[in-house]
C-alpha positions in Angstrom: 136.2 145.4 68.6 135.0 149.1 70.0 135.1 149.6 73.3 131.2 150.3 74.4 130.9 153.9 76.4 128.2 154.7 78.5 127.8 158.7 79.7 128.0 159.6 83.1 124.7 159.9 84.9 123.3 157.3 82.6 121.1 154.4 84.2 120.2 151.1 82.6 116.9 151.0 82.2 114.5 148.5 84.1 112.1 146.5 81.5 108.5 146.3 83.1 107.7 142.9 84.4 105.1 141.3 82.5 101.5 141.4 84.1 99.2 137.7 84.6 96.0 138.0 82.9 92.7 136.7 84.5 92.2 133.6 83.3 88.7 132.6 81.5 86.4 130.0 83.2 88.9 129.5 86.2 92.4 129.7 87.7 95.2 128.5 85.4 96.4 125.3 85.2 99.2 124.4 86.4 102.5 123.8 84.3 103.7 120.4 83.6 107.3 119.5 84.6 108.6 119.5 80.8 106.3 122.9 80.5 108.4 124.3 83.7 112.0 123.2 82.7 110.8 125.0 78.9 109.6 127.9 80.1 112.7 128.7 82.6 114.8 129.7 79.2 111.2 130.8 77.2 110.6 133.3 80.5 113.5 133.6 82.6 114.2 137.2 83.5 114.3 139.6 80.8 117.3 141.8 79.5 117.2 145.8 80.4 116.5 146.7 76.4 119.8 149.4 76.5 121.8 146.1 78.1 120.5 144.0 74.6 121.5 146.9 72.6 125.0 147.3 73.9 125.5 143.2 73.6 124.7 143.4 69.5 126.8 146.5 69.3 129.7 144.8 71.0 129.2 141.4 68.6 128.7 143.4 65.4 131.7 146.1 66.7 129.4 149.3 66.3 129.4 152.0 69.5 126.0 153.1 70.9 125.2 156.4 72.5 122.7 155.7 75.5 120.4 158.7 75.8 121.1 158.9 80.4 118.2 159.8 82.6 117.7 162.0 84.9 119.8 160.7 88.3 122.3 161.4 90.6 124.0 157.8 90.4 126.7 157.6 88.1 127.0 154.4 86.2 130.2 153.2 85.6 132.3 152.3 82.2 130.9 148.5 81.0 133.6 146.5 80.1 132.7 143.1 81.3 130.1 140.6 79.1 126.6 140.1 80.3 126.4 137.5 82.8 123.4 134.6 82.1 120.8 134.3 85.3 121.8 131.9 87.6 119.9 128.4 87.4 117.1 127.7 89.4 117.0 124.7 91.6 114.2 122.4 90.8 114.8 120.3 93.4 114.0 122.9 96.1 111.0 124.3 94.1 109.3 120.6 93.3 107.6 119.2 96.2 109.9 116.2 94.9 112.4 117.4 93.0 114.2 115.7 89.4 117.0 114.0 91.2 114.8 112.7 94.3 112.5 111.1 91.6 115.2 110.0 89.0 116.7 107.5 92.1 113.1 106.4 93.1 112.9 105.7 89.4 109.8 107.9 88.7 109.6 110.9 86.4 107.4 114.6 87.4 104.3 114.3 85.7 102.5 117.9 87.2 103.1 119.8 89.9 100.5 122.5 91.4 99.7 124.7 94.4 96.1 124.3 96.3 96.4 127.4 98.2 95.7 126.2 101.7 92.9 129.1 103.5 95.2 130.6 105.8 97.9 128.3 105.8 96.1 125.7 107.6 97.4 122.8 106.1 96.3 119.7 104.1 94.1 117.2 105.8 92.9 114.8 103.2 93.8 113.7 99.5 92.0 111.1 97.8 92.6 109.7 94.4 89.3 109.1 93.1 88.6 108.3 89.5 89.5 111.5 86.8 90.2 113.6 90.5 92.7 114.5 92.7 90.5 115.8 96.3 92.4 117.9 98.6 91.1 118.8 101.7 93.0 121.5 103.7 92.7 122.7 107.5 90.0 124.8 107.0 87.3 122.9 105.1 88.4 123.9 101.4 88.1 121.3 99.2 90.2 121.5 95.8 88.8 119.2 92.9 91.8 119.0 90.3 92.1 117.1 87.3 94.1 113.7 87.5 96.1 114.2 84.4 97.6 117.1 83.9 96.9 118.3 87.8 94.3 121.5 86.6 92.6 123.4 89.1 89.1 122.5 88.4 87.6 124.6 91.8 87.8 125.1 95.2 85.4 126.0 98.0 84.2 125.8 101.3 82.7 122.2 102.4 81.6 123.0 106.0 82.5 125.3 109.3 85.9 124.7 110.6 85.1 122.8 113.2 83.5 119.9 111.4 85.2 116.8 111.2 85.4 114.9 107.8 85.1 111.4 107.5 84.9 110.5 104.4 84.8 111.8 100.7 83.0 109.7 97.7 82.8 110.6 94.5 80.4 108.8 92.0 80.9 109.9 89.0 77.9 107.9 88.1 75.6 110.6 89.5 78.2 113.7 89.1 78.2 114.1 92.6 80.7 114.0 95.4 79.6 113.4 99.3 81.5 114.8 102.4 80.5 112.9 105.3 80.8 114.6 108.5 79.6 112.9 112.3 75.9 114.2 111.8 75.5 114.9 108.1 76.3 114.3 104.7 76.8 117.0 102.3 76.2 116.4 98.3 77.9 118.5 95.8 77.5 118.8 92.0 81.2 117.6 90.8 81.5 119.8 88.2 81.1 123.5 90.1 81.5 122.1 93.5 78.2 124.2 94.7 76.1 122.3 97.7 72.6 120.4 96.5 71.2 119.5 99.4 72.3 117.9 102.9 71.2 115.0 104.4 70.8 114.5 108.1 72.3 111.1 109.4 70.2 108.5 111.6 73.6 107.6 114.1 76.3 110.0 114.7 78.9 108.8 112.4 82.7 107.3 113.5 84.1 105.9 110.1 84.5 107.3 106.8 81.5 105.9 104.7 81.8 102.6 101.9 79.7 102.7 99.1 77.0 100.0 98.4 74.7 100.1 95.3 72.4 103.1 96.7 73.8 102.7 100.5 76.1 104.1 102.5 77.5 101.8 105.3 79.3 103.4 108.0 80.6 102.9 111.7 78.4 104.7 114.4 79.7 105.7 117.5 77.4 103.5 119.7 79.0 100.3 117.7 76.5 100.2 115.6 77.2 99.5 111.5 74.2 101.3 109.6 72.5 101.3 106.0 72.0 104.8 104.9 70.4 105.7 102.1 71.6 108.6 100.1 68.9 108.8 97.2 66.3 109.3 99.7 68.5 110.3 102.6 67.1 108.0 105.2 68.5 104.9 107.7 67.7 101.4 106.6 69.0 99.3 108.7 71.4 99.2 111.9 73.3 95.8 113.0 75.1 96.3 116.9 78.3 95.3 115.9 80.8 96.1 118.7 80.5 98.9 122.2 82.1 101.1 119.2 83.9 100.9 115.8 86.2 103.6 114.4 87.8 101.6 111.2 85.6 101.9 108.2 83.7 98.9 107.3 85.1 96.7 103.9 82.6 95.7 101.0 84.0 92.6 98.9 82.3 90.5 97.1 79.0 91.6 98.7 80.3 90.8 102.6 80.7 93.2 104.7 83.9 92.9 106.7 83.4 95.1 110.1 85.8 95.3 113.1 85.2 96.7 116.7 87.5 98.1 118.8 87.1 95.4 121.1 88.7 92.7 118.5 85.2 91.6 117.4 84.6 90.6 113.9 81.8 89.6 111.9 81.1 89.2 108.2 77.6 90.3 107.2 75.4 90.0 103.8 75.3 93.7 102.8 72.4 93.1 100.9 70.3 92.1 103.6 72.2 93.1 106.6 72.6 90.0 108.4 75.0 88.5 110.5 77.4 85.4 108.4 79.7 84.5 110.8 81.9 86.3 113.5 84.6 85.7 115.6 86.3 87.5 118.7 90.2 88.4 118.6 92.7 88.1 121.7 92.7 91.8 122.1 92.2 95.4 120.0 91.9 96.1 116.4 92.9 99.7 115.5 94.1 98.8 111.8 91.9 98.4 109.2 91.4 94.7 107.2 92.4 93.8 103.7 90.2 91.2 101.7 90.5 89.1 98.9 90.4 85.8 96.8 87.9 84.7 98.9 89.8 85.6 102.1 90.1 88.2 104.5 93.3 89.4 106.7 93.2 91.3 110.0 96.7 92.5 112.2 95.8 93.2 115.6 97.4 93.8 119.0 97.5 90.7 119.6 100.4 90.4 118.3 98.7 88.1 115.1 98.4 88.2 111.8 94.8 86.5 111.3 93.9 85.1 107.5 89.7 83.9 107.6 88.0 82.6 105.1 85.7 84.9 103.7 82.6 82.6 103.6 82.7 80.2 106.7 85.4 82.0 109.3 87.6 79.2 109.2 91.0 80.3 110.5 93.2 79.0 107.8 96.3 80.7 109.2 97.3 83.0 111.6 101.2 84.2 112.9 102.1 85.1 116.1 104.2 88.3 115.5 107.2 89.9 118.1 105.0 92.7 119.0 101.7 94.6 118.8 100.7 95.4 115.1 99.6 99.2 114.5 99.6 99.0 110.8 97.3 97.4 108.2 98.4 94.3 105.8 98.9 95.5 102.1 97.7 92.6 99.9 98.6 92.4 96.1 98.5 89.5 94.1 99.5 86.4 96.1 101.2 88.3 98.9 100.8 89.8 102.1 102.9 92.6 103.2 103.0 93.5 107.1 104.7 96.4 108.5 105.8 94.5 112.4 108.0 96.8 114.8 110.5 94.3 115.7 110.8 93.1 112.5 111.0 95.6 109.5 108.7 94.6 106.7 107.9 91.8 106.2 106.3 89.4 103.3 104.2 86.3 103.5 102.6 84.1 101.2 98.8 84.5 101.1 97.2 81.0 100.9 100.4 78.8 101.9 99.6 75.3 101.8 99.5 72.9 104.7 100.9 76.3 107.0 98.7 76.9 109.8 101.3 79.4 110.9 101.8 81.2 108.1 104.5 81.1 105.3 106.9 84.0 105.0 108.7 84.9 102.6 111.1 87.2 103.0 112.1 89.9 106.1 113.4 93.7 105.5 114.2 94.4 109.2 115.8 97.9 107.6 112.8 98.9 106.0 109.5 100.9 107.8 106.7 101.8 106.5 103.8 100.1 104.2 103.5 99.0 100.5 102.0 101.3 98.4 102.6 100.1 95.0 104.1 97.2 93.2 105.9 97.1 90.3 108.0 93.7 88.2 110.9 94.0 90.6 110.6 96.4 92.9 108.3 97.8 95.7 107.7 101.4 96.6 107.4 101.7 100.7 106.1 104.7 102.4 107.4 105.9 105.9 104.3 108.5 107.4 106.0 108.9 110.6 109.3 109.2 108.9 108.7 110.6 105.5 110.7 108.4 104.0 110.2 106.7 100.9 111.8 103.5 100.4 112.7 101.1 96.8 112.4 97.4 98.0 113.7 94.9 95.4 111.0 91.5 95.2 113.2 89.4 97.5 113.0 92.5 100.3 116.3 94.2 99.7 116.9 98.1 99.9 117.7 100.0 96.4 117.1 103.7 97.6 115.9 105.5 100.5 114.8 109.3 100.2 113.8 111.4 103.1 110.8 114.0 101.8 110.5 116.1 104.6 108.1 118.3 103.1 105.6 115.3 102.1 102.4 114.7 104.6 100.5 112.9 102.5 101.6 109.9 99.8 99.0 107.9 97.5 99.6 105.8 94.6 96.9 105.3 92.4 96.9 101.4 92.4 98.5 99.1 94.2 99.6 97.7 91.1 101.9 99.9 89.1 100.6 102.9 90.4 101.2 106.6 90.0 102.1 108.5 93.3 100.7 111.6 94.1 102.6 113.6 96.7 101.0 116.8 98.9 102.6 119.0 101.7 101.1 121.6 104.2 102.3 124.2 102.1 99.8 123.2 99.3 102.3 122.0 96.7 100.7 118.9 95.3 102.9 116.3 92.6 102.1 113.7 90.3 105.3 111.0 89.7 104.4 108.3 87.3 107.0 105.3 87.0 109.8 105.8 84.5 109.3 104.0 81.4 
């Protein structure tokens, strides 16, 4: 083979990075996670074009004469073989990189950036039908597309200042409402533009739950109140507690409410009145879980508290080691209860004959809630911690990952759900369970 020459003065020449186009009708959507490992060898870096030609020369054993440009550098004899661009590492660029996800047994699904307004942060995501909502630290809300993670727009909700409660989208109408302490915003879910804004009767303390054509929220004077949204007026008002700040529950057409006093009461939502209520040892600053006809509270009290739904009859309740923060996670015929002293731990729903309550099993390694189920395992996820935890069905540890980057962590179903993942940084991820 003939040794390649290139002439003093000569410099290889730079190829001109390729230019993004505007996209049509919007920003562009975001690259799947097979789309992004393709395109690293479709798009990596190009070649110098001289650099190409020198590399067939030296393969098909031909010399080539580079024309040199005007410099003073002198490039020196090339004798040594093209090297290949370094790999890049995924796992530092996804928000929850291949191998993280491979032990957690998910796979990438999408990944995509919301562009937080001047770095402020994510405060809200909500999985909500076709939609991913992202909410960041100044008020811009990002609608994106569930399943492949597109960018379907973003804009400003309301001044900086506001608080947000609560966003509902009801797809029904095309609309989605941000709730805010005095007012409730409407906007057209396809463009995101503001219809109208509706004034509200009590300043608001809870996120809003929907109800046919109500809204029931908490007020700040302990009041829970029927508004309207069709015609944007109060219905009714029931004094519930001296305040409430957890969100009321809808099941079965109760209404499950809790003051922060550790008063409950069960009301008809359909014609807001009072069922049945009962008053707690102490606080209640986590929210309730409901179902199969029953309804679970953990309070500071140190109990976990199982009602039934209809009458109030205590049909268990279990005296804990310490004060309970965190909410129950009920799936199928289990309760799952995050307790400090204890780890995690997991008790049968409607035990037989157990006025104390049946448990199952105890993960004293494991913090944090259940956020999905799957056959035989659990995903748990650490806020405080950021860690994200694989709990085998009898409460043993397969994996813990620490995700230091990950604020926020939903899964789209307590029952083999998809997880979506978002940091400060505005790097959002989809991870759906490994087939």
């Amino acid at each position: 083979m003939k040794r390649i020459h290139i002439p003093k003065g000569y410099q290889t020449p730079v190829a001109p990075q390729p230019q993004e186009l505007p996209h049509a009708g919007g920003p562009p959507a975001p690259r799947t996670a097979r789309q992004e490992l393709n395109g690293r060898s479709r798009h990596a870096s190009p070649l110098p074009a001289a650099a190409a030609a020198l590399a067939v020369a030296a393969i098909s054993g031909c010399a080539v004469t580079a024309q040199p440009r005007t410099s003073d550098a002198v490039a020196p004899d090339v004798t040594e073989p093209i090297l290949a661009e370094q790999p890049i590492d995924l796992d530092a660029e996804y928000l929850i990189g291949p191998t993280n996800s491979r032990d957690l047994r998910y796979r990438i699904d999408w990944q995509t950036r919301t562009s937080p307004q001047a770095n402020s942060g994510i405060k809200q995501v909500s999985i909500q039908h076709d939609s991913v909502l992202v909410l960041d630290g100044q008020n811009f809300l990002t609608r994106l597309r569930r399943e492949d993670g597109t960018r379907l727009w973003r804009i400003p909700v309301a001044e900086q200042r506001s608080e947000i409660h609560g966003i509902t989208f009801l797809p029904h109408l095309d609309r989605i409402f941000l709730s805010t302490g005095s007012d409730i915003f409407i906007l057209d879910a396809d463009t995101g533009s503001l219809i109208r804004k509706q004034r509200l009767g009590q300043i608001a303390s809870t996120a809003p739950v929907v109800f046919g054509r109500f809204f029931l929220y908490g007020a700040r004077n302990g009041q829970l109140v029927w508004h309207s949204f069709d015609v944007g007026f109060q219905w009714r008002a029931f004094q519930i507690s001296s305040s409430i700040r957890i969100p009321p529950l809808i099941v079965d057409g109760y209404v499950v409410t809790v003051g922060t006093d550790g008063r409950i009461m069960i009301l008809d939502a359909s014609s807001a009145t009072s069922l049945w209520e009962r008053q707690l040892l102490n606080e209640v600053i986590a929210a309730p879980v409901a179902g199969e006809n029953m309804v679970y509270i953990a309070g500071l009290d140190q109990y976990v508290w199982a009602f039934d739904l209809q009458t109030g009859r205590s049909a268990w309740r279990h005296l804990s080691e310490s004060p309970l923060e965190d909410s129950p996670v009920l799936i199928g015929d289990r309760l799952y209860q995050q307790i400090p002293a204890q780890g995690l731990v997991c008790f049968e729903a409607r035990p037989v004959d157990a006025p104390g309550g049946k448990v199952i099993w105890q993960a004293p390694d494991v913090r944090g809630n259940v956020v999905s189920r799957y056959p035989d395992h659990m995903v748990v996820w650490d806020g405080r911690q950021r860690l994200l935890t694989t709990v085998g069905t009898a409460g043993a540890v397969i994996k813990s990952v620490s995700l230091p980057w990950v604020k926020h962590l939903q899964a789209s179903g307590l029952q083999d759900g998809n997880l979506v993942a978002a940091a400060d940084d505005g790097r959002v991820i989809r991870l759906v369970p490994r087939d």
